[in-house]
N, CA, C and O atoms as a MOPAC input file, in Angstrom:
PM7 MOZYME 1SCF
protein

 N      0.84300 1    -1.18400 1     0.00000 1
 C      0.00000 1     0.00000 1     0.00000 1
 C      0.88200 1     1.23900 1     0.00000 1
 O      1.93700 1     1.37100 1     0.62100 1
 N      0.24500 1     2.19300 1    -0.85000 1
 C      1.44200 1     3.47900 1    -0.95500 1
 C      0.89200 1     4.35300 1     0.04100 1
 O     -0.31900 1     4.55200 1     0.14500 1
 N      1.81700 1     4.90900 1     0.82000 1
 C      1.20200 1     5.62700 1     2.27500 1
 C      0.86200 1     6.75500 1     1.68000 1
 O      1.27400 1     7.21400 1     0.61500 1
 N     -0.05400 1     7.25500 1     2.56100 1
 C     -0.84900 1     8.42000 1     2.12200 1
 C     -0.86100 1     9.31800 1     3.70400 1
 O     -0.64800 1     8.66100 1     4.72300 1
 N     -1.15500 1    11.03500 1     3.82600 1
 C     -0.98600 1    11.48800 1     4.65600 1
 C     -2.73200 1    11.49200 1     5.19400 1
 O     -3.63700 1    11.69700 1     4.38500 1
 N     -3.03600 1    11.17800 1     6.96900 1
 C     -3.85500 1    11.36100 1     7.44500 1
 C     -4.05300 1    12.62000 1     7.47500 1
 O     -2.96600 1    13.15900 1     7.26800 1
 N     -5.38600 1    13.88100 1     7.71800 1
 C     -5.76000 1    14.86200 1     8.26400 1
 C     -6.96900 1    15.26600 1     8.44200 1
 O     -7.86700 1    14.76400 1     7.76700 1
 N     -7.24000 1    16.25700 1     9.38800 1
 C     -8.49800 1    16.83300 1     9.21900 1
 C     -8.84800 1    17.72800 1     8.49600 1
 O     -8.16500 1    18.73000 1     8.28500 1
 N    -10.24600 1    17.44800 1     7.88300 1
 C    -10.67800 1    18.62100 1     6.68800 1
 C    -10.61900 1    19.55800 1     6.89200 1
 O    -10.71700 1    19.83600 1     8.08700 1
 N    -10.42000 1    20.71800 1     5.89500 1
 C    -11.10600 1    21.60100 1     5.92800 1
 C    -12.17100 1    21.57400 1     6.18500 1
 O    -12.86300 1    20.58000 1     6.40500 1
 N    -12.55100 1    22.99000 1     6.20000 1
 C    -14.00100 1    23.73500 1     6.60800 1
 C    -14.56300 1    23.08000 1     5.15500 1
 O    -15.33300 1    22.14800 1     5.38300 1
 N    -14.34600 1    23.36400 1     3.59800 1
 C    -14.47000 1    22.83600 1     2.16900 1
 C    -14.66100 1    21.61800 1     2.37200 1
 O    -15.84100 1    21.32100 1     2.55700 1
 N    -14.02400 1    20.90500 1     2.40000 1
 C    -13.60000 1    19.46100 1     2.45000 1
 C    -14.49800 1    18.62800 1     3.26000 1
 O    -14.58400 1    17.41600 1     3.06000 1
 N    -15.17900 1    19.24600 1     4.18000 1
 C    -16.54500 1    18.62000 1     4.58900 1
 C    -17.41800 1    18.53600 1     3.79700 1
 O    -17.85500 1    17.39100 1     3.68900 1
 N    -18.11600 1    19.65300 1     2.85300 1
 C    -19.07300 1    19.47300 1     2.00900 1
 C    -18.78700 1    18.75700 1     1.46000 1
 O    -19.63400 1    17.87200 1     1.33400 1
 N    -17.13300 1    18.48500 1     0.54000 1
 C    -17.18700 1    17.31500 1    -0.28400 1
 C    -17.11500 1    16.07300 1    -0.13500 1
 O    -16.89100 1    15.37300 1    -1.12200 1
 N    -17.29400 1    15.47500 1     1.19500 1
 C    -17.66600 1    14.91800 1     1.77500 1
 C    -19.16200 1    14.34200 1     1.87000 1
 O    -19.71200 1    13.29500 1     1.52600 1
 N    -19.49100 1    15.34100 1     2.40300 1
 C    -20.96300 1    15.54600 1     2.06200 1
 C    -21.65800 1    14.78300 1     0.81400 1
 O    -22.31100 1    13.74800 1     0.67900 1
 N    -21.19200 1    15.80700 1    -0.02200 1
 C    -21.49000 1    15.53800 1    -1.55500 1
 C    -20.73100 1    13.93600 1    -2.29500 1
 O    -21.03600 1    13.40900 1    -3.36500 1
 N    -19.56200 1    13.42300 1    -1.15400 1
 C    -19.63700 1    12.45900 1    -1.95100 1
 C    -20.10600 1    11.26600 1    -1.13400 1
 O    -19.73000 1    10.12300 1    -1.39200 1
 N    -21.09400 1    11.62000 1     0.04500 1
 C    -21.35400 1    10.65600 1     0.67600 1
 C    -23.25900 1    10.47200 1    -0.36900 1
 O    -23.96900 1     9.46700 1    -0.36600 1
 N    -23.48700 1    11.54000 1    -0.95200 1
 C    -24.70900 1    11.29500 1    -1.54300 1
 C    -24.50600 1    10.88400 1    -3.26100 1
 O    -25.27900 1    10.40000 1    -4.08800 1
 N    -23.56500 1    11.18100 1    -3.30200 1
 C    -23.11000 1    10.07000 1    -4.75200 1
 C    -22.64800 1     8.64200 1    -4.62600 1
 O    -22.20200 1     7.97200 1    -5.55800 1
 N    -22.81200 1     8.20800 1    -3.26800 1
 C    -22.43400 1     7.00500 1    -2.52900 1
 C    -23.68100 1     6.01400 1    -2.64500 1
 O    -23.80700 1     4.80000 1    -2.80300 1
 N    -24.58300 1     7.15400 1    -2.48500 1
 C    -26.34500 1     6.51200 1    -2.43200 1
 C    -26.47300 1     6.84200 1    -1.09900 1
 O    -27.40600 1     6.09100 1    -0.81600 1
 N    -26.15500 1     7.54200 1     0.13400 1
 C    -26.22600 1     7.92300 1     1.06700 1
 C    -26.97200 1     8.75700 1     1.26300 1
 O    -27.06800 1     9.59300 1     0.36500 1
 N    -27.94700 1     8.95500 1     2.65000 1
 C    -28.59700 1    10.20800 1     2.31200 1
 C    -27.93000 1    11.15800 1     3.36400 1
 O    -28.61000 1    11.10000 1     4.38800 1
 N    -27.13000 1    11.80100 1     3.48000 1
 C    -26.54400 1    12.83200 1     4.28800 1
 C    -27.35100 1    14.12000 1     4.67700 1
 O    -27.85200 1    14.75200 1     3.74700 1
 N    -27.50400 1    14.51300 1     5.78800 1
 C    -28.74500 1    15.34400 1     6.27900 1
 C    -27.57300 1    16.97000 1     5.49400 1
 O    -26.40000 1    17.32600 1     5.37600 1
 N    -29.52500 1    17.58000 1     5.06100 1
 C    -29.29500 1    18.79200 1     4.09100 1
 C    -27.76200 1    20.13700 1     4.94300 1
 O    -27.21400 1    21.06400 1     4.34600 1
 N    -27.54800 1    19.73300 1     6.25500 1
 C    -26.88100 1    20.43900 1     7.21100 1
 C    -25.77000 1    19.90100 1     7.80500 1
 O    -25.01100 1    20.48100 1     8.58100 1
 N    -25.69200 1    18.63500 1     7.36800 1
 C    -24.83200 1    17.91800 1     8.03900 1
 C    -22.95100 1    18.64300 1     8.22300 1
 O    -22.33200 1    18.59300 1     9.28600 1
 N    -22.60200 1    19.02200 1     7.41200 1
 C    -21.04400 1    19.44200 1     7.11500 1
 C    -21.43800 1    20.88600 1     7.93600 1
 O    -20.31700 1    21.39200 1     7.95200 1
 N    -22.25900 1    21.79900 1     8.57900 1
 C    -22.22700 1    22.48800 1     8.75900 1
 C    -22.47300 1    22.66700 1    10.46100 1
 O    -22.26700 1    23.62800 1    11.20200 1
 N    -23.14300 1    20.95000 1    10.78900 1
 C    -23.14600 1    20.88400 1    12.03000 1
 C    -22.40000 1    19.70600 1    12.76000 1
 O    -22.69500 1    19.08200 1    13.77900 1
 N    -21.49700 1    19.62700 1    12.02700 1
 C    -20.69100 1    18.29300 1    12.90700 1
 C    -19.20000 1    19.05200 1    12.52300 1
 O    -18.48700 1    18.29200 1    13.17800 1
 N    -18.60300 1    19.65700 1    12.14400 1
 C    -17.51100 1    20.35800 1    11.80700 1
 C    -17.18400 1    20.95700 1    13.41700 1
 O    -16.42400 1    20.46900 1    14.25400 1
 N    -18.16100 1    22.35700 1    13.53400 1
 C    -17.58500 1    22.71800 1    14.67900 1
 C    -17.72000 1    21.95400 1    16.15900 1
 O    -16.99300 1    22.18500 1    17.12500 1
 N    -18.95200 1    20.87300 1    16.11100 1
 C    -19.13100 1    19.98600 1    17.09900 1
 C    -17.70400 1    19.49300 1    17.74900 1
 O    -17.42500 1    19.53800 1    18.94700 1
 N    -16.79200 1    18.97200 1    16.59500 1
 C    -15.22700 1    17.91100 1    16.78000 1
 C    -14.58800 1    18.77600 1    15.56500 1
 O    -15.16100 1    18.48700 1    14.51500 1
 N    -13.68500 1    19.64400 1    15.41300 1
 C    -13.19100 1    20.27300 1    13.98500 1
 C    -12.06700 1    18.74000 1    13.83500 1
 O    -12.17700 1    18.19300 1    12.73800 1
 N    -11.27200 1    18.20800 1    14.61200 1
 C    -10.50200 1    17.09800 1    14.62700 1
 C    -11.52500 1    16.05700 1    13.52500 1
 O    -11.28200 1    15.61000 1    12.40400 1
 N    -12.19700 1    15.98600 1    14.02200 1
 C    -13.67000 1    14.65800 1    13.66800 1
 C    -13.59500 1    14.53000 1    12.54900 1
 O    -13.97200 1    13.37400 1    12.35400 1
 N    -13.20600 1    15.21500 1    11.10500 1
 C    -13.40700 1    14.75900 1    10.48500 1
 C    -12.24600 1    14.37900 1     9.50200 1
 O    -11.58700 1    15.37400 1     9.20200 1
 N    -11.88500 1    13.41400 1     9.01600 1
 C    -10.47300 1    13.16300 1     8.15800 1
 C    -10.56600 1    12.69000 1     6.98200 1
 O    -11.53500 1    12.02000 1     6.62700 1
 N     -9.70800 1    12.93600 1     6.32700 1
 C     -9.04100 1    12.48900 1     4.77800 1
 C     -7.88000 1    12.14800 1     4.69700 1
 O     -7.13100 1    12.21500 1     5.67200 1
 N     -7.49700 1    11.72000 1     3.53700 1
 C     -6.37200 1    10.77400 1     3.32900 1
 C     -6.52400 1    11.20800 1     2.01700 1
 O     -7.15100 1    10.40000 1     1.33100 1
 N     -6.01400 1    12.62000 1     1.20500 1
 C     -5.86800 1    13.06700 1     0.42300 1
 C     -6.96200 1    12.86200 1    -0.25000 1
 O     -6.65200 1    12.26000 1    -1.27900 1
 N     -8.24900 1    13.08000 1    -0.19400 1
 C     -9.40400 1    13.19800 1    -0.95800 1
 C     -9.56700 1    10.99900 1    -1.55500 1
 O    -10.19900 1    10.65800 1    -2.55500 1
 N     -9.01100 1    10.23500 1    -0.84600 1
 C     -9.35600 1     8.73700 1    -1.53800 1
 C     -9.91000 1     8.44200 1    -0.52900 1
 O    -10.46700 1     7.34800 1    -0.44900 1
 N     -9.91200 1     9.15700 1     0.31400 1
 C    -10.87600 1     8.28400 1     1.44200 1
 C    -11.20400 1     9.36800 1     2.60400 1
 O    -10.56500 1    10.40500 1     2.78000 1
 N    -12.17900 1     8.99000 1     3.26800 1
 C    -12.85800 1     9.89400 1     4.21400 1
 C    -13.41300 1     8.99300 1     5.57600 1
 O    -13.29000 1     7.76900 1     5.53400 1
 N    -14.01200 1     9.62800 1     6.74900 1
 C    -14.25400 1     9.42800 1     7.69600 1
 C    -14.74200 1    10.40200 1     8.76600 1
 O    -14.07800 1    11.41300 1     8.98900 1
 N    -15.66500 1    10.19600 1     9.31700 1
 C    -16.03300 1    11.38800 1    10.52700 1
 C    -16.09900 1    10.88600 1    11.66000 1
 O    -17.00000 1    10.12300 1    12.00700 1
 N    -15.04800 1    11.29500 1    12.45400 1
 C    -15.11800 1    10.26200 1    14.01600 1
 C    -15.37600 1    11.88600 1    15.39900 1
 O    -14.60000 1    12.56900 1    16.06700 1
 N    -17.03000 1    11.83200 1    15.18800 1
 C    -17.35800 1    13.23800 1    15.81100 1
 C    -16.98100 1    12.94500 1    17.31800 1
 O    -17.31500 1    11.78900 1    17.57500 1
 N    -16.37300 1    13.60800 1    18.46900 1
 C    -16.80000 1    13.56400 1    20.04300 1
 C    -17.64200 1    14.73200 1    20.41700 1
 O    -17.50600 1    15.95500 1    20.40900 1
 N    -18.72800 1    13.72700 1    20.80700 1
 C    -19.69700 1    15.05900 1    21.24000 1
 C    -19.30100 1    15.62300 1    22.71400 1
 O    -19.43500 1    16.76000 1    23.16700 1
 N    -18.73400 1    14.36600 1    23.35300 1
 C    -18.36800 1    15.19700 1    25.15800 1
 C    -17.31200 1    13.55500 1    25.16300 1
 O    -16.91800 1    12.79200 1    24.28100 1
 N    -17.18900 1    13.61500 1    26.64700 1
 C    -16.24400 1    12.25500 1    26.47600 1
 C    -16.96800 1    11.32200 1    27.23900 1
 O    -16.74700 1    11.01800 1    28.41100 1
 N    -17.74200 1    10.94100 1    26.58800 1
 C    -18.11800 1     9.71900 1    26.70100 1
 C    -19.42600 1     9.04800 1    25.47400 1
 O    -20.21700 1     8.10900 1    25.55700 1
 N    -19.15600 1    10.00800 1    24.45700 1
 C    -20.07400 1     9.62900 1    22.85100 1
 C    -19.31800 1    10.07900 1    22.31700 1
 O    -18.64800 1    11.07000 1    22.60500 1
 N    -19.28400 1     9.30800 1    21.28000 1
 C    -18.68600 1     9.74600 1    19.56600 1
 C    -19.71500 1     9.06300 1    18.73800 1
 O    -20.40800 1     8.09000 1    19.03800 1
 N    -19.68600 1     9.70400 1    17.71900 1
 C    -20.39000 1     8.96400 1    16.14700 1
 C    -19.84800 1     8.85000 1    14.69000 1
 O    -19.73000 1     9.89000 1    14.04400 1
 N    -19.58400 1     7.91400 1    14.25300 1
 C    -18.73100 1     7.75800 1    13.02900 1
 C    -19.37900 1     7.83800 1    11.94200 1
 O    -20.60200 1     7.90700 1    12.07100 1
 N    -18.92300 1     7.85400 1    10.80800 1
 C    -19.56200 1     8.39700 1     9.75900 1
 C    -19.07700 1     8.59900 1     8.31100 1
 O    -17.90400 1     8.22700 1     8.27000 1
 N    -19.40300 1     8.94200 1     7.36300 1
 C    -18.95800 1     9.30300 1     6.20200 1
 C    -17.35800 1     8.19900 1     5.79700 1
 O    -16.35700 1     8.69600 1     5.28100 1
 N    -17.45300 1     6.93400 1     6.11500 1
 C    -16.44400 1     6.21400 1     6.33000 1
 C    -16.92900 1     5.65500 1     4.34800 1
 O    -17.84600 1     4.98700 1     3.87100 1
 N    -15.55200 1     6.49400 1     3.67100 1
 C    -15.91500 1     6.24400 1     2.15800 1
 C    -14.57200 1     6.02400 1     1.65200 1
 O    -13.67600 1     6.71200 1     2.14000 1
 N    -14.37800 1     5.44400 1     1.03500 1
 C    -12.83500 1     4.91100 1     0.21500 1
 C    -13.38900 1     4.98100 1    -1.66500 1
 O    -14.14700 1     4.09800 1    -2.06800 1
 N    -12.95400 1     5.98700 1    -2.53900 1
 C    -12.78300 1     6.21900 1    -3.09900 1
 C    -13.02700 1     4.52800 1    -4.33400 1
 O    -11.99000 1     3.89300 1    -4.14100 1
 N    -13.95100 1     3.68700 1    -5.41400 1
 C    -13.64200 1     2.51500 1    -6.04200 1
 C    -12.54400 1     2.43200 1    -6.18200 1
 O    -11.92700 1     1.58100 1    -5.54100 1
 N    -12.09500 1     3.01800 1    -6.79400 1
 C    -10.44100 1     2.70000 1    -7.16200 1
 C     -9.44600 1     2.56900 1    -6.43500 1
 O     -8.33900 1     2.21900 1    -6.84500 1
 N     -9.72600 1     2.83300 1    -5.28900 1
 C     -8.83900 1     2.79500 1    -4.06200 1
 C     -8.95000 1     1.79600 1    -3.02700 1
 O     -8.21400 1     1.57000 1    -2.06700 1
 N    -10.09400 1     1.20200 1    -3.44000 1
 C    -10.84700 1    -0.12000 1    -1.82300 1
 C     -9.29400 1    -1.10700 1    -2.69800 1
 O     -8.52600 1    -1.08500 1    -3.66000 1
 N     -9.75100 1    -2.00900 1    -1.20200 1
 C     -8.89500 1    -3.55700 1    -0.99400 1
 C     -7.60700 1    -2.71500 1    -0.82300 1
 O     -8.40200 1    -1.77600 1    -0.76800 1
 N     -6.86400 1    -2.36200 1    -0.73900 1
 C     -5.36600 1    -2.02900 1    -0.54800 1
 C     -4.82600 1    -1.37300 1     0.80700 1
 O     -3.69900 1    -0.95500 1     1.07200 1
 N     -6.20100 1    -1.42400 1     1.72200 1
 C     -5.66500 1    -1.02000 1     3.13200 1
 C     -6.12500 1     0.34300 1     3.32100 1
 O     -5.84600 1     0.88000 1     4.39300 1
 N     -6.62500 1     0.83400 1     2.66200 1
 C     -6.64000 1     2.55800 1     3.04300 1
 C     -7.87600 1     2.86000 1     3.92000 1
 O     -7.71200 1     3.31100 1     5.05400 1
 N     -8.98500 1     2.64500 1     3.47400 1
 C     -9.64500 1     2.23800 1     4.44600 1
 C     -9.77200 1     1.85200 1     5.82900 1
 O    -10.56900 1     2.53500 1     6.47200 1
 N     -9.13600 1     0.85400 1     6.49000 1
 C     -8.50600 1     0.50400 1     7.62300 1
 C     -7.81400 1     1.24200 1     7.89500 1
 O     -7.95800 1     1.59700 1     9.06500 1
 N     -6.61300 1     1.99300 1     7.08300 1
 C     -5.52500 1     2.85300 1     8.10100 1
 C     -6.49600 1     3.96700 1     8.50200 1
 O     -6.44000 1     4.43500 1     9.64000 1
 N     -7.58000 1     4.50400 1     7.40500 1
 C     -8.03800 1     5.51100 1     8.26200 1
 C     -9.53700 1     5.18100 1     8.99500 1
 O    -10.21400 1     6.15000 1     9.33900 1
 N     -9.94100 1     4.09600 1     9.18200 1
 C    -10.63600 1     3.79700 1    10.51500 1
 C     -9.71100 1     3.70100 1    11.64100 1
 O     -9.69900 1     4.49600 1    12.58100 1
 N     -9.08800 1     2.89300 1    11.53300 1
 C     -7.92500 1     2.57400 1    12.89900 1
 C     -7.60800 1     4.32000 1    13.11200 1
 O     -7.89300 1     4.65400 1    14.26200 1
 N     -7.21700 1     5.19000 1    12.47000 1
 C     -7.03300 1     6.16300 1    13.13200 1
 C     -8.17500 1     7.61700 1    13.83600 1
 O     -8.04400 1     8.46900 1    14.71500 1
 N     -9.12000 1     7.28000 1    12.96800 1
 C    -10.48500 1     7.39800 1    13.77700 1
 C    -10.89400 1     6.84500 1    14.70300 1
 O    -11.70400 1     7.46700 1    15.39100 1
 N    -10.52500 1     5.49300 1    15.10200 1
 C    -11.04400 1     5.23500 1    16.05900 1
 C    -10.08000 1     5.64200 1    17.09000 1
 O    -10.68900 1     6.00500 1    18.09600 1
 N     -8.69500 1     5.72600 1    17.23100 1
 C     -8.06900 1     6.19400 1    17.83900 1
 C     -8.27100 1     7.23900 1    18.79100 1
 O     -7.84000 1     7.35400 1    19.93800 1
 N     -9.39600 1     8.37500 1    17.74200 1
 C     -9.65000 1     9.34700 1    17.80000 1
 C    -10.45500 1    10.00700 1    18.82200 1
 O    -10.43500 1    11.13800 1    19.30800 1
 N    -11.53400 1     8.43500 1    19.09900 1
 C    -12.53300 1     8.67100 1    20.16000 1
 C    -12.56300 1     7.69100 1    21.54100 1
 O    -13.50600 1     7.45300 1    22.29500 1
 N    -10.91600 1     7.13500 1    21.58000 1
 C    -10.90700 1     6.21800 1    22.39300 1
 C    -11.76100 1     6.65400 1    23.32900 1
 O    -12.22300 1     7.79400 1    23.36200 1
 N    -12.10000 1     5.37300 1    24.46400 1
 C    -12.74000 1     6.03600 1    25.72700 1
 C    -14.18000 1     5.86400 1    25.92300 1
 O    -14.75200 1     5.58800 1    26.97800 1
 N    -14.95700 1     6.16900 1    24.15800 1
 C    -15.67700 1     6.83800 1    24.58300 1
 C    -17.32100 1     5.39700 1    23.61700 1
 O    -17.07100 1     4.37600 1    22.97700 1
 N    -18.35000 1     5.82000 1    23.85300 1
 C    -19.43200 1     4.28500 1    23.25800 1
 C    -19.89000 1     5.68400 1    21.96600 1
 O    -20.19300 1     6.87700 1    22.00700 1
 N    -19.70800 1     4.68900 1    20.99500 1
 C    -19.40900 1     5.27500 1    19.74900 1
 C    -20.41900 1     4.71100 1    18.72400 1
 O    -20.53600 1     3.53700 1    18.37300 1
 N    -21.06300 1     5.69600 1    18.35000 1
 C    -22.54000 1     5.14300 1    17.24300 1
 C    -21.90500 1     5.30000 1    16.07300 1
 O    -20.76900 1     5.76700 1    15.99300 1
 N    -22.66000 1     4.88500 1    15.00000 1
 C    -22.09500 1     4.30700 1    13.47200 1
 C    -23.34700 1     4.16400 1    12.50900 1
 O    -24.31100 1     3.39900 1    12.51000 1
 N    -23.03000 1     4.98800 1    11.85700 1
 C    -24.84200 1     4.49700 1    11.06400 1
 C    -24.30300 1     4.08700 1     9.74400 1
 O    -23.72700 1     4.68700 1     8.83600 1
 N    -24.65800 1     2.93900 1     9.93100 1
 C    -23.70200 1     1.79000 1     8.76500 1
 C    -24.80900 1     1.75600 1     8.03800 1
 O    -25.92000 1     2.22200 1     8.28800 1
 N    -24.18700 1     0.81600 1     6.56200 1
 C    -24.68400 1     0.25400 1     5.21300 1
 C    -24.77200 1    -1.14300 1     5.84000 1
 O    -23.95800 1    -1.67300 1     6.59600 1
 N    -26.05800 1    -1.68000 1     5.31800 1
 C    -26.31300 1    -3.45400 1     5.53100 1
 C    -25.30300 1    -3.42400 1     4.73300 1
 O    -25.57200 1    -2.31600 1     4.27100 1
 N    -24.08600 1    -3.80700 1     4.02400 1
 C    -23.72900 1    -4.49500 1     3.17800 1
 C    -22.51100 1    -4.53300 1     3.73900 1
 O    -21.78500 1    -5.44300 1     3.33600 1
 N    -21.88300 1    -3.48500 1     4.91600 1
 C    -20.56800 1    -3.53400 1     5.54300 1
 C    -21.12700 1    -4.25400 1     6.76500 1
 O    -20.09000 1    -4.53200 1     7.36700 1
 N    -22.13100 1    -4.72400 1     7.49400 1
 C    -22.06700 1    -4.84500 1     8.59800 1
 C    -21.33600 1    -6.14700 1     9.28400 1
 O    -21.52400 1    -6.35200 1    10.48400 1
 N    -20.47600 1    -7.05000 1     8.49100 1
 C    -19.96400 1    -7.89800 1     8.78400 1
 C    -18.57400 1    -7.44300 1     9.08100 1
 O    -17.86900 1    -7.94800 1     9.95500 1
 N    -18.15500 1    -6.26500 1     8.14700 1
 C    -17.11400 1    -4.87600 1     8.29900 1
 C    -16.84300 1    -4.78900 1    10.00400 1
 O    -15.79400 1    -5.07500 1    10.58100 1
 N    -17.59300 1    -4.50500 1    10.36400 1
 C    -18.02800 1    -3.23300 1    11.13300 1
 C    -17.99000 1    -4.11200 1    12.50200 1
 O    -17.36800 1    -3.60300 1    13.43400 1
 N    -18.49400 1    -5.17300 1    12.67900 1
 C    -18.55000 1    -6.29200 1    13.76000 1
 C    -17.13200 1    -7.04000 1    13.78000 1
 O    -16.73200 1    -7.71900 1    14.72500 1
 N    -16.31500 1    -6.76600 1    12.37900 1
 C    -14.89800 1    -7.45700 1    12.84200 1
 C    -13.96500 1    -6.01700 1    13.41900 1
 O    -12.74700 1    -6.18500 1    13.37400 1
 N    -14.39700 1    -4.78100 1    13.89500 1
 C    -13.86300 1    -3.45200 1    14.26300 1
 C    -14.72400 1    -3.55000 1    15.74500 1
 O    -14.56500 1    -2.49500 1    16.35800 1
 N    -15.36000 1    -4.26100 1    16.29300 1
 C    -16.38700 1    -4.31100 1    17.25900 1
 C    -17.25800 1    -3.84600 1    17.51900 1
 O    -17.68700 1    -3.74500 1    18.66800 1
 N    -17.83500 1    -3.37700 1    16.39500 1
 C    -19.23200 1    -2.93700 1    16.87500 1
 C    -20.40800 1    -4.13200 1    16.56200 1
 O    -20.11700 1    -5.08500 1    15.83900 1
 N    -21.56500 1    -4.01700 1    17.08000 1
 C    -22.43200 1    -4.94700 1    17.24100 1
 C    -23.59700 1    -3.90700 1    16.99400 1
 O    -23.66800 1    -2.74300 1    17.38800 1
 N    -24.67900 1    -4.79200 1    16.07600 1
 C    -25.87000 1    -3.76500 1    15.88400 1
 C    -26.79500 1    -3.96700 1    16.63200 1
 O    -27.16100 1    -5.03200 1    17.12800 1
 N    -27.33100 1    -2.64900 1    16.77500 1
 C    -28.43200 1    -2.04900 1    17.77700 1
 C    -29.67500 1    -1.88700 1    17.27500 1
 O    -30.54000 1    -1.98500 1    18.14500 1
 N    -30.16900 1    -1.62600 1    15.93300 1
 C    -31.37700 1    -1.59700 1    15.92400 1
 C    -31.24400 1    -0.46900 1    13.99500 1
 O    -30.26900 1     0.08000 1    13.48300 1
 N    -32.12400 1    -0.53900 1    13.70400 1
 C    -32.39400 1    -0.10000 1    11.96400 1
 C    -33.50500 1     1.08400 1    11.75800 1
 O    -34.71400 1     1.17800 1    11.96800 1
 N    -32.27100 1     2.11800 1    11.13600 1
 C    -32.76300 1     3.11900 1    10.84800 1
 C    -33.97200 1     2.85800 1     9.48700 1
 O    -33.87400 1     2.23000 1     8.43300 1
 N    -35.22000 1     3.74600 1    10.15800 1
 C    -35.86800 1     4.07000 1     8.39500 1
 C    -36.02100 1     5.37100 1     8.31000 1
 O    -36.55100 1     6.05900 1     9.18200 1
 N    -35.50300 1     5.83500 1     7.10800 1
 C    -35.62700 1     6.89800 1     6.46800 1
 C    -36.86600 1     7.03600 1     5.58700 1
 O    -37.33300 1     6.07200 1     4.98100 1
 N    -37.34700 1     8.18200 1     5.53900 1
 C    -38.70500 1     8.56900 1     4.69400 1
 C    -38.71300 1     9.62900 1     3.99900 1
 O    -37.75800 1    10.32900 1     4.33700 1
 N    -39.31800 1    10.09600 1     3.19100 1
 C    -39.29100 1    11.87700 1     2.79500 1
 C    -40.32500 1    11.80300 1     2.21100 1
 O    -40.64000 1    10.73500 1     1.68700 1
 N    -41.16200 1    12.93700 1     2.13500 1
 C    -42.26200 1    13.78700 1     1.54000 1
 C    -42.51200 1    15.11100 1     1.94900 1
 O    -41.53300 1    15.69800 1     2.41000 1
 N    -43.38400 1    15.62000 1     1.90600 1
 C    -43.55800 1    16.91200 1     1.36600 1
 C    -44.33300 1    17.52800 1     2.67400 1
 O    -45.48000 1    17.16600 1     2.93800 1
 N    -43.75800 1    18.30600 1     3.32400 1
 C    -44.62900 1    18.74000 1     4.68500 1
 C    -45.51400 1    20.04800 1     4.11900 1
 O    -45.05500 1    21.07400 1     3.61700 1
 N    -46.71600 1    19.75400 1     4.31500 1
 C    -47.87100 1    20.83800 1     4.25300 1
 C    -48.07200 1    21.70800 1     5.52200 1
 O    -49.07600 1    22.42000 1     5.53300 1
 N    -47.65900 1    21.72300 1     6.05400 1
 C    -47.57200 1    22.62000 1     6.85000 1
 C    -48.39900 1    22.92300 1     8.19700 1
 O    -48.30700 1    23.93000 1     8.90000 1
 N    -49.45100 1    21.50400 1     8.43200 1
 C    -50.32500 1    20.97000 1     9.36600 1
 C    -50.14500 1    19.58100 1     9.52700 1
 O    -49.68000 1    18.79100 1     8.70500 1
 N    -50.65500 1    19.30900 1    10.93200 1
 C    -50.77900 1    18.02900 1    11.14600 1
 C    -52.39000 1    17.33500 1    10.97000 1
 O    -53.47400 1    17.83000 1    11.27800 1
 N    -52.14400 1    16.30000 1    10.49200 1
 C    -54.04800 1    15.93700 1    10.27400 1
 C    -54.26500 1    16.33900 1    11.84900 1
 O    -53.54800 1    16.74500 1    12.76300 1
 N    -55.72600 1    15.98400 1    11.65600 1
 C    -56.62500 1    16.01100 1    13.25700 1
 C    -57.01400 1    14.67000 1    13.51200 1
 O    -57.64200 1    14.39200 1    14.53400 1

């Protein structure tokens, strides 16, 4: 594997993040890069734009991970792993949520996490009342 430098994003570098967590098929909330940045400015990392990760601490004793994306052309060769392992680094200490893809979760249980329960997402169109 050719080493690559860890860091935290920019202030920029979150949106594209953002933006490439919804070209992922992800649905990333319309605010997200704008409210987890200053939450952890550390929290969020790259590895020269091939890979990404958000390892937020909200206080010390939660973190939430996230935007954990490796670039196609870049999976299988380790990059991935170097920058989870250093995210997780990130929040030692602390019980750490993850809002995973069914398709990593066998991923994700060999890093120790164990699942808790399944998000559903919905969208439509708010009118601006609630029925009666």
């Amino acid at each position: 594997m050719q080493r690559y430098d860890i860091r935290p994003f920019t202030e920029a570098e979150v949106q594209h993040a953002v933006d490439w967590a919804g070209r992922e098929g992800w649905n990333p909330g319309v605010h997200d890069a704008e409210c987890f940045r200053p939450t952890d400015p550390d929290g969020f990392l790259d590895g020269e734009m091939i890979s990404s990760v958000s390892a937020v601490n909200y206080d010390d004793s939660f973190s939430f991970l996230g935007f954990y994306i490796v670039k196609p052309e870049f999976r299988h060769h380790g990059h991935g792993l170097e920058i989870a392992q250093h995210a997780l680094s990130h929040c030692t200490g602390r019980n750490m949520g993850l809002d995973g893809v069914v398709e990593q979760q066998e991923n994700y249980r060999k890093t120790g996490f164990s699942f808790a329960y399944t998000t559903i997402v919905s969208q439509g169109q708010n009118s601006g009342f609630w029925p009666s």
